[in-house]
Backbone bond lengths (Angstrom), bond angles and torsions (degrees), N, CA, C in turn:
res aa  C-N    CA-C-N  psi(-1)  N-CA   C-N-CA  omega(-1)  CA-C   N-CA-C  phi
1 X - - - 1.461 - - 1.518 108.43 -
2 X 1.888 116.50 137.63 1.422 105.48 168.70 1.934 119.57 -58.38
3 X 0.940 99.25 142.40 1.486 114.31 176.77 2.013 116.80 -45.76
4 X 1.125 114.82 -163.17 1.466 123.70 -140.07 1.702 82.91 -95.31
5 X 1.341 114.01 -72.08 1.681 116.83 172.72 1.595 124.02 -64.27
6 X 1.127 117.12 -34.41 2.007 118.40 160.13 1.891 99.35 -50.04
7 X 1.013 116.46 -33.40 1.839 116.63 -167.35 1.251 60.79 -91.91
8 X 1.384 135.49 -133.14 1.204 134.31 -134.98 1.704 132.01 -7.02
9 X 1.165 109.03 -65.91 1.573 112.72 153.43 1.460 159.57 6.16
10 X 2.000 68.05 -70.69 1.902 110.51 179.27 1.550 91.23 -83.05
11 X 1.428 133.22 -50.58 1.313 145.34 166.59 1.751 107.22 -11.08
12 X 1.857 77.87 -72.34 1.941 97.59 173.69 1.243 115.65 -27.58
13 X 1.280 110.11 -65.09 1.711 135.72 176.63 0.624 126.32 11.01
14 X 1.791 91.27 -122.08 1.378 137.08 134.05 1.713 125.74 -3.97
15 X 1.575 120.89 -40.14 1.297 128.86 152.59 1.008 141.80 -67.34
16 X 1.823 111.19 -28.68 1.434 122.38 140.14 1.449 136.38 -29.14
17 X 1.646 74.23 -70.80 1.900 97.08 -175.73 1.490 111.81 -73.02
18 X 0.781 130.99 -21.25 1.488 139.43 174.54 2.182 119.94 -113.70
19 X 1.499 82.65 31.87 1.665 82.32 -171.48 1.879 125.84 10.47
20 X 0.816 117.30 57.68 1.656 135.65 163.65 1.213 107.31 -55.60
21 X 1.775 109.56 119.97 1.404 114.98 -177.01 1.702 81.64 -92.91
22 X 1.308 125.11 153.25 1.257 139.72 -175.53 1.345 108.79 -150.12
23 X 1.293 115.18 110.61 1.676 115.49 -166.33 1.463 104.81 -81.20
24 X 1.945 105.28 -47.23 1.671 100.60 177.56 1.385 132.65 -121.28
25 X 1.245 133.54 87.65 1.071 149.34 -131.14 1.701 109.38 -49.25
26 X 1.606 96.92 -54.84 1.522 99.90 -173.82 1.877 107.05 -70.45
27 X 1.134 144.58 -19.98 1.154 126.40 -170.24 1.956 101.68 -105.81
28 X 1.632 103.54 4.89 1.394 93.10 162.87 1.764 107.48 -106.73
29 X 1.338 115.39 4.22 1.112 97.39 153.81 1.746 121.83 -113.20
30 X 1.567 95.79 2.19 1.921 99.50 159.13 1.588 99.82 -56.82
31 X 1.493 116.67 -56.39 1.319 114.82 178.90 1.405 125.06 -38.12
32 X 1.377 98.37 -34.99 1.721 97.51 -167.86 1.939 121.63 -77.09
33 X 1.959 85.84 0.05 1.631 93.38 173.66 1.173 120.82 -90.20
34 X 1.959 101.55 3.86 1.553 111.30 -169.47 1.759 120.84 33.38
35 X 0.886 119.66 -173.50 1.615 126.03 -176.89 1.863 111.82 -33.26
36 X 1.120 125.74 -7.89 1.132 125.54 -156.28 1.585 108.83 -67.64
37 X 1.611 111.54 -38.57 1.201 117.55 166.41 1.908 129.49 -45.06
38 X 1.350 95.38 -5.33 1.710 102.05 173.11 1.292 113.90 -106.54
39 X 1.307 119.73 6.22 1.570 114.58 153.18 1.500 129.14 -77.26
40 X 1.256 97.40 -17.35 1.664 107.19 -171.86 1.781 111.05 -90.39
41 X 1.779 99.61 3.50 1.768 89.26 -178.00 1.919 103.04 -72.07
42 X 1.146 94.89 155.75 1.914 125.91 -162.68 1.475 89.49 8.61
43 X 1.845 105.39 78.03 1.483 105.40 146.42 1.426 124.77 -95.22
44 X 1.367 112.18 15.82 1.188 125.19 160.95 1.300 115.47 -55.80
45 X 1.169 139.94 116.78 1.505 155.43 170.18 1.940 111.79 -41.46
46 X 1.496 104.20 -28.30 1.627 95.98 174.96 1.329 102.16 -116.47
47 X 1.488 139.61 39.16 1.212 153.75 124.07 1.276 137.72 -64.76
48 X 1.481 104.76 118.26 1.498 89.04 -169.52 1.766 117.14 -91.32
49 X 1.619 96.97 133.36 1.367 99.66 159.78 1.115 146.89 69.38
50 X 1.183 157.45 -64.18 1.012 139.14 -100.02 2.072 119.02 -77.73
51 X 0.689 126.57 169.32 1.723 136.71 -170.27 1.653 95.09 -109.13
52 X 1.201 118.27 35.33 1.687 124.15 173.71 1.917 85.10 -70.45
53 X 1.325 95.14 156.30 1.724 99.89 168.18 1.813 81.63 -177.42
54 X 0.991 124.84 51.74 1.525 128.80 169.77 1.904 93.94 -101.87
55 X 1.061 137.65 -48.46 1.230 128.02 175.08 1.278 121.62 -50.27
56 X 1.610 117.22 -39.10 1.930 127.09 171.12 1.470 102.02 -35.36
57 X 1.879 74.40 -65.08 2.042 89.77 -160.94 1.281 135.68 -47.00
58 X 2.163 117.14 -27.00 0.796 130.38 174.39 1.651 116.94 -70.38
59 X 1.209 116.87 -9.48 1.750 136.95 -138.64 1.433 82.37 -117.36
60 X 1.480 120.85 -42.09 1.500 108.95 -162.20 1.038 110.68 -136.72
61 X 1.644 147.60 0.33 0.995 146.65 166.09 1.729 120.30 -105.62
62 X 1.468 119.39 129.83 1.185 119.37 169.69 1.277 125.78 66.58
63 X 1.518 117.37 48.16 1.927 112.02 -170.79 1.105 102.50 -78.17
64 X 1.004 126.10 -27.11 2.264 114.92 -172.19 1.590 96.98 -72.44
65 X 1.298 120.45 -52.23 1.094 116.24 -169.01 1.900 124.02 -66.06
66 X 1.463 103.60 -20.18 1.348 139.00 167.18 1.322 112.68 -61.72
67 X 1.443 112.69 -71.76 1.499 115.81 -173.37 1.671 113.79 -66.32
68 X 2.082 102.84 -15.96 1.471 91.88 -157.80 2.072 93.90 -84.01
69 X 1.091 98.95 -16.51 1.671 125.80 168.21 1.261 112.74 -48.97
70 X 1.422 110.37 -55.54 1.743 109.18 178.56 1.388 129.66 -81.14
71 X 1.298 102.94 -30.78 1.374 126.84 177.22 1.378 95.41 -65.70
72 X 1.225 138.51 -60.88 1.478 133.29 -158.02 1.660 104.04 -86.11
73 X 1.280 127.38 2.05 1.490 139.53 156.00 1.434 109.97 -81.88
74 X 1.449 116.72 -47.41 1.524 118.33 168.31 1.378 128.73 -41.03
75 X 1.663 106.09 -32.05 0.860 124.98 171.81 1.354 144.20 -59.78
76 X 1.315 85.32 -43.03 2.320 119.71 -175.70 1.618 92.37 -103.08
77 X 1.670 134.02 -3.23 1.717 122.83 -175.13 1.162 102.80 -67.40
78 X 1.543 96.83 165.02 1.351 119.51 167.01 1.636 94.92 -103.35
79 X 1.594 106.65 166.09 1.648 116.60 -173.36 1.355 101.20 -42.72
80 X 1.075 136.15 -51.28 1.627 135.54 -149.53 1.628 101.20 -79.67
81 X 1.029 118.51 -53.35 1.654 122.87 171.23 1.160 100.68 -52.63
82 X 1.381 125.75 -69.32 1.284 129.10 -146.73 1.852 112.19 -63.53
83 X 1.550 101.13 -20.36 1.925 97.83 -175.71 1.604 88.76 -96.84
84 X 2.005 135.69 -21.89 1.225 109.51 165.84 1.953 117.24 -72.21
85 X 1.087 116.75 -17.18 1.451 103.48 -171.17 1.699 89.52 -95.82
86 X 1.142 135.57 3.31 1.551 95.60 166.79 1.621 104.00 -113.49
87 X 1.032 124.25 17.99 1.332 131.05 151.04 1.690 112.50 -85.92
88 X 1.419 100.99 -12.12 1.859 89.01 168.83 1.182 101.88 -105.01
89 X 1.425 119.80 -18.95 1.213 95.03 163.82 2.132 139.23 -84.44
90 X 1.360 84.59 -7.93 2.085 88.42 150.28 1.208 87.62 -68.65
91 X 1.461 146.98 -79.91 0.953 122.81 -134.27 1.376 140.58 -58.24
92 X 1.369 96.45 -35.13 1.783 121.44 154.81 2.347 96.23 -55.24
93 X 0.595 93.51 -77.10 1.990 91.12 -168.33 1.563 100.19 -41.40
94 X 0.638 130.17 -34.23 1.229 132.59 164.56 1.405 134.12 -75.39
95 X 1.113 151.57 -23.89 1.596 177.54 42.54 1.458 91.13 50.77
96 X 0.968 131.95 -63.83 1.474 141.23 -135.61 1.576 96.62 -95.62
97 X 1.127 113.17 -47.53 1.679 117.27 164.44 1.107 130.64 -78.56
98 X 0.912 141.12 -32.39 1.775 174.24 -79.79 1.580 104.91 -158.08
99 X 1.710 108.25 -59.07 1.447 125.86 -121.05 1.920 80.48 -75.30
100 X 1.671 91.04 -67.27 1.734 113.86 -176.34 1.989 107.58 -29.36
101 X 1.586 121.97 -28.85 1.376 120.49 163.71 1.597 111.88 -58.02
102 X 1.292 129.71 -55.37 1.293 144.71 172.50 1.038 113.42 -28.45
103 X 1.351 106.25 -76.00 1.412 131.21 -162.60 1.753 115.04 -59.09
104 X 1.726 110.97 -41.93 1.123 125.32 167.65 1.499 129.15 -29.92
105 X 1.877 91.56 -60.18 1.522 122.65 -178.26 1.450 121.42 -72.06
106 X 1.504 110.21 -59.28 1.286 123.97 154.42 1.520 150.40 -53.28
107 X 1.359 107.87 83.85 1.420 121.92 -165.84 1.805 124.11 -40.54
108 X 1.840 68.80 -48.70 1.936 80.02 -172.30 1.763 109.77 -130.17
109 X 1.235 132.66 -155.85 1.667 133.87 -168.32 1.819 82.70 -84.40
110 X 1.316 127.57 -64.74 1.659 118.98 -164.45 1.397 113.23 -61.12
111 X 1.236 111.94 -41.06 1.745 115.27 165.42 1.513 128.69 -40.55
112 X 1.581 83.19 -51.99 1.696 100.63 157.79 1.461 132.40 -35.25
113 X 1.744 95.01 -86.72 1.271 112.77 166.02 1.757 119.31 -27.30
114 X 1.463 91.47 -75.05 1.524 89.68 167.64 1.737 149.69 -31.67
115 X 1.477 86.48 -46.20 1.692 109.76 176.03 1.894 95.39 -61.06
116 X 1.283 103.72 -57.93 1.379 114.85 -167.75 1.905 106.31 -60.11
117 X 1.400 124.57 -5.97 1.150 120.89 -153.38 1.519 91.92 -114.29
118 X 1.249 106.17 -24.03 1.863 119.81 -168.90 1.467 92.17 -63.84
119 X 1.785 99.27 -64.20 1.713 116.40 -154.35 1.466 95.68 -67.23
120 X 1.067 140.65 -28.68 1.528 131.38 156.61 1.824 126.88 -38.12
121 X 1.567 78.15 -40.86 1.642 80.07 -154.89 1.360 100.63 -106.38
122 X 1.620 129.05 -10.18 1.687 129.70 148.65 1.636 104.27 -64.83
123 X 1.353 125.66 -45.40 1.709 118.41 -177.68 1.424 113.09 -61.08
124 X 1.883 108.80 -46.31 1.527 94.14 164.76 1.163 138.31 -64.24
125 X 1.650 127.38 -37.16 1.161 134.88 159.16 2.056 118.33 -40.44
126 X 1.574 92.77 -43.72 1.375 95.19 172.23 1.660 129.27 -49.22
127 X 1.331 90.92 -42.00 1.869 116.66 -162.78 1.731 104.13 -96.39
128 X 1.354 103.86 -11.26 1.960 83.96 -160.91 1.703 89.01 -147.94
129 X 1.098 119.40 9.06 2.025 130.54 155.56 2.024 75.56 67.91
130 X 0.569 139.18 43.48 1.691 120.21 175.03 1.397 99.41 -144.91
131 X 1.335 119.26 156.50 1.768 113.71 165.92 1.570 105.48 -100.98
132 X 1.164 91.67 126.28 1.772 111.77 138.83 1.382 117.94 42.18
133 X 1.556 99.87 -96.01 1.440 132.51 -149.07 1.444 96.87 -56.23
134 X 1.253 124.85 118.08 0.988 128.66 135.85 1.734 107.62 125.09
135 X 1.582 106.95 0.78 1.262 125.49 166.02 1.371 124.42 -8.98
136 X 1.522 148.18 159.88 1.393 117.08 141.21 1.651 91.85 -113.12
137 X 1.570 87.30 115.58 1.680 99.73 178.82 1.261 118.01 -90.51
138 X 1.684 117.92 4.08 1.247 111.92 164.57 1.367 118.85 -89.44
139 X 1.413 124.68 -28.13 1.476 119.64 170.15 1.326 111.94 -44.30
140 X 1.324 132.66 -19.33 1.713 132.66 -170.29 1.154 95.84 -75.07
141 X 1.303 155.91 -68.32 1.381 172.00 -30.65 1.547 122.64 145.90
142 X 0.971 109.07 -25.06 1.650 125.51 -173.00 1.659 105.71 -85.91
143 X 1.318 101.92 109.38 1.506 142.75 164.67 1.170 128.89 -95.26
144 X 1.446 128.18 13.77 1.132 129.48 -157.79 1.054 126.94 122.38
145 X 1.531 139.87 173.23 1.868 156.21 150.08 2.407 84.09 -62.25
146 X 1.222 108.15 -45.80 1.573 111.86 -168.77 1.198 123.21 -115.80
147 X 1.435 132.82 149.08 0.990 132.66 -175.50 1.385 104.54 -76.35
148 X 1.230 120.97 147.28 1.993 121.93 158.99 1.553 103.92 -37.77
149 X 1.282 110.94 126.67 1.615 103.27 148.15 1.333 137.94 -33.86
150 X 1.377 87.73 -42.14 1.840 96.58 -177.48 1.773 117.39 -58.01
151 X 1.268 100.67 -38.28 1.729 122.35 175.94 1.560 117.21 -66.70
152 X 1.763 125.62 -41.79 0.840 134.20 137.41 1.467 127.87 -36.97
153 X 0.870 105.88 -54.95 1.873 102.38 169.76 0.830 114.61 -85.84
154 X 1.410 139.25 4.75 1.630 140.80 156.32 1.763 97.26 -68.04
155 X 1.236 114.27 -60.77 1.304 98.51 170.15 0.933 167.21 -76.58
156 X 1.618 103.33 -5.22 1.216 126.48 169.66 1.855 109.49 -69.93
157 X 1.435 97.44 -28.21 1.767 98.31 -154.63 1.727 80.92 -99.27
158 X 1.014 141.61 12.40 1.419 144.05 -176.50 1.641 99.90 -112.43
159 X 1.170 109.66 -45.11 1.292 110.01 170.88 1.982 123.21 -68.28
160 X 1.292 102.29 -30.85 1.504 99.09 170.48 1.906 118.66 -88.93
161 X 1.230 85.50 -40.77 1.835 97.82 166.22 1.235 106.68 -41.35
162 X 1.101 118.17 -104.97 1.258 140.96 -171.64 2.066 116.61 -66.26
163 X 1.038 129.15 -7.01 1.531 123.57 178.84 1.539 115.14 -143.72
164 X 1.335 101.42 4.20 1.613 122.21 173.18 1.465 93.33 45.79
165 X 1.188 130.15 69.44 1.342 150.50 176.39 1.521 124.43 -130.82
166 X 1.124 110.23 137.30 1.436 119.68 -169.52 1.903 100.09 -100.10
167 X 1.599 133.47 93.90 1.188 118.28 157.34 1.494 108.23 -126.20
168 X 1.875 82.56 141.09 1.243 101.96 175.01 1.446 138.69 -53.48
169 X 1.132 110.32 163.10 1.964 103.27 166.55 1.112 123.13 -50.20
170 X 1.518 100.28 -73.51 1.546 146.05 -176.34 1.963 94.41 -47.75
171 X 1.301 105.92 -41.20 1.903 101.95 -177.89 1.363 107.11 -55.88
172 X 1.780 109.51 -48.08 1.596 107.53 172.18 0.558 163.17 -25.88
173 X 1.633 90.35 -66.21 1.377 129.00 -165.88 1.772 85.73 -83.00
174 X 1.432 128.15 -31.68 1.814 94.45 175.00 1.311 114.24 -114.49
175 X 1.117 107.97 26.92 1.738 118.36 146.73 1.420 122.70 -70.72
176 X 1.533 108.23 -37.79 1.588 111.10 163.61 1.367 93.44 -72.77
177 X 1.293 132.12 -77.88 1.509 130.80 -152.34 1.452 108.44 -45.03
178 X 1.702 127.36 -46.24 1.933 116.96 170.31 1.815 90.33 -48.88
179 X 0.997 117.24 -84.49 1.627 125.64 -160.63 1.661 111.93 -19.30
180 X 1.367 106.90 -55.92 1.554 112.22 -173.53 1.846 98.61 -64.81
181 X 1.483 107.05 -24.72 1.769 99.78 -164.15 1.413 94.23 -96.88
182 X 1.408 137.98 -15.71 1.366 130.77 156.13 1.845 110.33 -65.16
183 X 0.924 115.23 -54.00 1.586 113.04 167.49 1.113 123.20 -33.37
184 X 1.504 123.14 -40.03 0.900 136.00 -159.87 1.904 112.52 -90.86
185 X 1.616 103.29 -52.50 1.301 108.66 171.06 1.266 113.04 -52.25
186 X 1.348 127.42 -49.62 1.474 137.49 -174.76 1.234 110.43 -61.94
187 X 0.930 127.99 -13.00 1.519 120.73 -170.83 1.460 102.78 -110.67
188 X 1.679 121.63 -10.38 1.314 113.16 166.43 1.380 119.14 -51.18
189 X 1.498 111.02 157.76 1.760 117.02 172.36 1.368 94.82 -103.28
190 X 1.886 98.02 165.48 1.451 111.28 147.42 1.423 107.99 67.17
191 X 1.200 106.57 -139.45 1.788 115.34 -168.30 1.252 100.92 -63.18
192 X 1.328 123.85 -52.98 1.510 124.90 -152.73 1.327 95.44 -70.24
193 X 1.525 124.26 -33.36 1.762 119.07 -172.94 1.411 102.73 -74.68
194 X 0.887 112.86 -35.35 1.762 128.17 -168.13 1.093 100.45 -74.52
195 X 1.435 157.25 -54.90 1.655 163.16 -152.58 1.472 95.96 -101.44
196 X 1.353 127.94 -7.98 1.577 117.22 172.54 1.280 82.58 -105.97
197 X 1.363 157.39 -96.04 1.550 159.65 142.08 1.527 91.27 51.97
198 X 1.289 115.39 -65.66 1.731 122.20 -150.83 1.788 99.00 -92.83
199 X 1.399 109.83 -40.90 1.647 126.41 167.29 2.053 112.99 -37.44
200 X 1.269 96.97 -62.50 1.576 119.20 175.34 1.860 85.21 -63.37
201 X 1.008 109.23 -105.16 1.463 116.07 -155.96 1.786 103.90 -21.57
202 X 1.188 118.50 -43.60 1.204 115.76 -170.07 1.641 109.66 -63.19
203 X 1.608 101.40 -62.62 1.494 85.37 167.37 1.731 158.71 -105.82
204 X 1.774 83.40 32.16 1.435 114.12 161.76 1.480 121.91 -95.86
205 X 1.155 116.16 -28.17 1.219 134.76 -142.06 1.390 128.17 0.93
206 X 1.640 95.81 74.67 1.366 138.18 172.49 1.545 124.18 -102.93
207 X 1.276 153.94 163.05 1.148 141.24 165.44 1.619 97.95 -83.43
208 X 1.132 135.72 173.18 1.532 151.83 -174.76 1.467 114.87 -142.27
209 X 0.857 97.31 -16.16 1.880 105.67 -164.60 1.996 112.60 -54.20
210 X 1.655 87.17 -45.90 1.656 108.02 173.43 1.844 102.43 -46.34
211 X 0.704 91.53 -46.06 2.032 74.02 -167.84 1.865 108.26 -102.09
212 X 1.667 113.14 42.30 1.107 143.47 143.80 1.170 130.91 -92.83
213 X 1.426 111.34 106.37 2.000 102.07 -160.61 1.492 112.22 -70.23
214 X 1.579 126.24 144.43 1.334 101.81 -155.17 1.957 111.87 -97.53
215 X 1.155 100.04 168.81 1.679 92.68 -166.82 1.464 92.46 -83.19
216 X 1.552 151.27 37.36 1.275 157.15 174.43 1.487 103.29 159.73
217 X 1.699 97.19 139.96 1.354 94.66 -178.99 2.146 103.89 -88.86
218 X 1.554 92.78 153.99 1.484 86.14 167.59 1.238 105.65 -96.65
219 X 1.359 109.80 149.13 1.586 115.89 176.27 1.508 128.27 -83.17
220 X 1.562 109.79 -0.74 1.254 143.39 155.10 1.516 118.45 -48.86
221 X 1.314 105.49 -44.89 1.780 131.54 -160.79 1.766 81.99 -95.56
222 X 1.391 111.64 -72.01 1.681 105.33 -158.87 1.467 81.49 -154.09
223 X 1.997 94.42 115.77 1.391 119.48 154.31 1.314 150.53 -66.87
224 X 1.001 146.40 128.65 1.469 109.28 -160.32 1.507 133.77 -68.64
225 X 1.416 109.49 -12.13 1.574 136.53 138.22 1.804 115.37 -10.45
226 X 1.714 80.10 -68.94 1.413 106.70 175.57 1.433 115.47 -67.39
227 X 1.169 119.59 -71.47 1.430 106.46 -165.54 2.064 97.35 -63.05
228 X 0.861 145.24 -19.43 1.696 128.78 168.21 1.777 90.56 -59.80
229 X 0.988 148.56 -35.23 1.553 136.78 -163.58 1.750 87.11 -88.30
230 X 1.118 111.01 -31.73 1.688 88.20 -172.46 1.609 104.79 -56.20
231 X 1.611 97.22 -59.51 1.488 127.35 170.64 1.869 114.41 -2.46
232 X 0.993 93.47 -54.70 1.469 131.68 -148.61 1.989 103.08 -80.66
233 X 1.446 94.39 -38.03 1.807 112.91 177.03 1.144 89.85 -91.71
234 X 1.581 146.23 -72.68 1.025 173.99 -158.38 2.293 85.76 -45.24
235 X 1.039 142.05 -57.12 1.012 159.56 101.68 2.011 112.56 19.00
236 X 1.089 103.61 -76.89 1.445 117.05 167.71 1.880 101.62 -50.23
237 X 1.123 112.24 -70.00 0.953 102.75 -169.25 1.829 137.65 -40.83
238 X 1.744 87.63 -32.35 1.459 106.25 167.09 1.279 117.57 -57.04
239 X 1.099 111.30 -53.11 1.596 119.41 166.44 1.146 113.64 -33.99
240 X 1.164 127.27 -70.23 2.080 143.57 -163.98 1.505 86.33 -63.98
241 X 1.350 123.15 -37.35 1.968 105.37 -167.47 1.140 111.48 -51.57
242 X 1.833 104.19 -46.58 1.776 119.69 -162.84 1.586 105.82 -77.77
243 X 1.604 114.08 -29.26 1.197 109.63 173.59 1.940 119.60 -60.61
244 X 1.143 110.77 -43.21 1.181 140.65 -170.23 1.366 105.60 -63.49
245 X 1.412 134.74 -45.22 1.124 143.48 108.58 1.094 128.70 49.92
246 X 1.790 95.25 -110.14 1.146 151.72 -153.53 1.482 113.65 -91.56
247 X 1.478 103.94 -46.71 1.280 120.78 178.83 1.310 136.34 -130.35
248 X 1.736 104.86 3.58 1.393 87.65 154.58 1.558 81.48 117.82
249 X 1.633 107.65 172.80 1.064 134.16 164.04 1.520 122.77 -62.60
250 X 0.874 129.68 -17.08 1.870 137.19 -171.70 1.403 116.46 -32.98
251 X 1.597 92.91 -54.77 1.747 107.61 -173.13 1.283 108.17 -82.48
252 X 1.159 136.47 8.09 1.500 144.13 -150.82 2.165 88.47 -110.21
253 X 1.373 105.47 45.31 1.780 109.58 -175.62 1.591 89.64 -92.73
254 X 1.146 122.17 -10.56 1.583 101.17 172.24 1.445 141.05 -120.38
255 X 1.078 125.41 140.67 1.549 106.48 -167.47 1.842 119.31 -63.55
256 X 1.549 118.29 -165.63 1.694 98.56 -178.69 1.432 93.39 -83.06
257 X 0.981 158.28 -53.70 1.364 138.07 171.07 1.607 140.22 -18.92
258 X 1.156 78.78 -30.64 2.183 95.49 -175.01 0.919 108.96 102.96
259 X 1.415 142.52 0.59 1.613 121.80 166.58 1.626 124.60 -80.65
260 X 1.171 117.25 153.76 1.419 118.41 -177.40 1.774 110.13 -87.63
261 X 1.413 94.60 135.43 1.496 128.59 172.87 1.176 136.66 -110.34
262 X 1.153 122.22 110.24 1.934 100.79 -167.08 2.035 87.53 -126.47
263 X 1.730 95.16 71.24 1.641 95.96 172.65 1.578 112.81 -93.74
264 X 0.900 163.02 113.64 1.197 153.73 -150.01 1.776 124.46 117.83
């Protein structure tokens, strides 16, 4: 999936090109991270566990039937829903076009990460003449210590609708809360980034470095070859928003990953 500021961006876009009245800025671009925020519950390294896999399912099961779900909620929202679901829905037009570039390049999960951390931080450099590093990428996104209710019950009733799944409030609500406190660590400098850096690694014993945006991109990671081909999907995706739109669920045959689905 593109990264935290590439969604943001496309967000920009997409609101352009489709003049989007947007009443609240930061929770239509919380939207624009779509579900992604439920990977990060207790990614803390001295947390235990949990067997959550409701974030997979949304990623890979059932997008026509998904998008035709949100779209027809977009419909019946109130303001506050309505600027988070069409920020999930870039996020879906984007994912879905986008993803299959990633995946190509990226061998393994850090390759990933990485690729996804470059094209962030060449698009920001592109758009705002400054690098990256050291962003506060939660001010983009930040709605609160809590999610709106209204967003919460988007997912709960998305989760029984559509995945005959039972999720909780309380799961949510600290799926945003890890996410905002991963934002937050990561974006520390210096010692404090460095002694959580070495903290994680120690008791994961994982590398961490990958989901550190880098202070230069290597051209090793993403060429500039490459990032014009991201460009180029990245592009596509704009397209599928207005279609999506405009017309409905139809084109919505692939999941956010890029594979094809014909559930519905």
């Amino acid at each position: 999936m593109p990264d935290l500021w590439t969604h943001y961006f496309f967000s920009k876009d997409v609101q352009k090109d489709n003049q989007l009245d947007i009443a609240w800025d930061a929770l239509y671009s919380l939207g624009a991270q779509g579900p992604d925020f439920l990977f990060y519950l207790d990614f803390q390294p001295w947390k235990k566990k949990s067997a959550f896999r409701f974030g997979n399912l949304v990623h890979q099961e059932k997008p026509k039937e998904l998008m035709s779900y949100v779209l027809k909620r977009l419909e019946e929202a109130d303001d506050v829903l309505k600027d988070y679901l069409l920020g999930f829905v870039g996020h879906y037009a984007l994912d879905s076009t986008a993803h299959p570039f990633v995946f190509y390049y990226a061998k393994d999960s850090i390759q990933h990460k990485l690729l996804e951390a470059s094209i962030d931080a060449l698009l920001f450099e592109e758009r705002r003449a400054r690098p990256l590093r050291g962003e506060d990428s939660l001010a983009i996104i930040d709605v609160g210590k809590r999610l709106p209710e209204e967003v919460v019950e988007f997912y709960r009733d998305m989760a029984r609708d559509i995945y005959q799944e039972v999720l909780p409030a309380h799961v949510i609500q600290s799926a945003y809360k890890d996410f905002r406190e991963f934002l937050i660590l990561t974006r520390a400098k210096g010692f404090v980034r460095q002694s959580f850096q070495n903290l994680v690694e120690k008791l994961s014993s994982a590398p961490v470095y990958h989901y550190i945006y880098p202070e230069r991109v290597d051209p090793k990671v993403l060429s500039r070859s490459m990032y014009i081909d991201f460009m180029k999907a990245y592009d596509k995706g704009r397209e599928k928003f207005t279609r999506l739109l405009k017309t409905g669920p139809e084109c919505a045959m692939r999941n956010f990953e890029g594979d094809f689905h014909a559930d519905l």
